[in-house]
One Martini backbone bead per residue (centre of mass of N, CA, C, O) as a GRO file, in nm:
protein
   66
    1UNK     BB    1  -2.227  -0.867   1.053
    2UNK     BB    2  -1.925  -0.819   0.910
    3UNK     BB    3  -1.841  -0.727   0.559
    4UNK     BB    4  -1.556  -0.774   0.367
    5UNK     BB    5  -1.301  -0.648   0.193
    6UNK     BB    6  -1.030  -0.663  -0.077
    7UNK     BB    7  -0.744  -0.494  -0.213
    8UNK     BB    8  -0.503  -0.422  -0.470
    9UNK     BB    9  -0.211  -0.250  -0.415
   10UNK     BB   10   0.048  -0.006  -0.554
   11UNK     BB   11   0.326   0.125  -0.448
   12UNK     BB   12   0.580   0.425  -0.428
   13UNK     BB   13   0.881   0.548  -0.300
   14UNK     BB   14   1.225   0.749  -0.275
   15UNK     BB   15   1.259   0.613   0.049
   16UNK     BB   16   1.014   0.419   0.154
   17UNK     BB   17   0.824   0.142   0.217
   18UNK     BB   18   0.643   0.274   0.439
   19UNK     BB   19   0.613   0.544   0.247
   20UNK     BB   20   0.457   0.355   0.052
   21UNK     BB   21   0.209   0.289   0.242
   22UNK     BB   22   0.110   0.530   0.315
   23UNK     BB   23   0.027   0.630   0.075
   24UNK     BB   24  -0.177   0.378  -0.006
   25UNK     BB   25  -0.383   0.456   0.203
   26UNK     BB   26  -0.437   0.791   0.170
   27UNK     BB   27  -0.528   0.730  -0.151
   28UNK     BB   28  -0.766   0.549  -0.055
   29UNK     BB   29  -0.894   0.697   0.129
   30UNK     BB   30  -1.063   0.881  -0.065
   31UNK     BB   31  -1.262   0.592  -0.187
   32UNK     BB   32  -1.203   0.405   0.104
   33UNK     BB   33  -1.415   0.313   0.369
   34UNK     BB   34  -1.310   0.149   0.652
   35UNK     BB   35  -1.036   0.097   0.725
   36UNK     BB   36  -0.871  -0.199   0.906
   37UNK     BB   37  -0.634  -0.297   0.693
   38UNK     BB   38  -0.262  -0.384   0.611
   39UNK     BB   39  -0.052  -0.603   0.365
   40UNK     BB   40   0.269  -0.646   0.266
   41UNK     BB   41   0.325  -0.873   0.069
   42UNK     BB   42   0.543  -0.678  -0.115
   43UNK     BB   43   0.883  -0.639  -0.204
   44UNK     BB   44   1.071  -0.392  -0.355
   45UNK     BB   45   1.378  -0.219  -0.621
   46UNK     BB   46   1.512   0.025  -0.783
   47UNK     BB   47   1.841  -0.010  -0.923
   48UNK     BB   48   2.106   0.303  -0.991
   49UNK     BB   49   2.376   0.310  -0.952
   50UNK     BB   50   2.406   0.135  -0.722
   51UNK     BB   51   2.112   0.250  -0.630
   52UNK     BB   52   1.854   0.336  -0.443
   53UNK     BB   53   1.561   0.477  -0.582
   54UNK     BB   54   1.315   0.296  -0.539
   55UNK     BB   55   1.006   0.184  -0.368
   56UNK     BB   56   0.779  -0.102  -0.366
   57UNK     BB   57   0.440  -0.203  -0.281
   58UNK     BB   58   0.218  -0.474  -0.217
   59UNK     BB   59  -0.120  -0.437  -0.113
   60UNK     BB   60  -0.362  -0.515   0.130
   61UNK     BB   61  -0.694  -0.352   0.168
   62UNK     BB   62  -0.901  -0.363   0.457
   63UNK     BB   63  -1.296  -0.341   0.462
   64UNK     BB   64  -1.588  -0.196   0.514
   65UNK     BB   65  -1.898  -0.307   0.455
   66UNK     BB   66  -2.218  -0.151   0.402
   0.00000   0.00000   0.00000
């Protein structure tokens, strides 16, 4: 049987949403081993003189505890 747990990641980056979810999956793996699944919950952006500057996503990331 295995075990599983969840955290819940916010992260952002100044491209896309895609690349908001790559790096907090990348930062997690640093010290979270065993990564199984990332789900998107949320998206927003923070929008200057009416333009998209940065994006930014909540994310749940399921891992296999050892």
């Amino acid at each position: 049987m295995a075990v599983l747990k969840v955290i819940e990641i916010l992260s952002n980056s100044d491209k896309s949403w895609e690349d908001a979810t790559i790096k907090a999956v990348k930062h997690a793996a640093k010290s979270v081993k065993n990564i199984k699944s990332v789900y998107v919950q949320d998206q927003s952006a923070i929008v200057k003189n009416d333009e998209v500057t940065e994006f930014r996503v909540n994310l749940k990331i399921t891992f296999e505890v050892n």
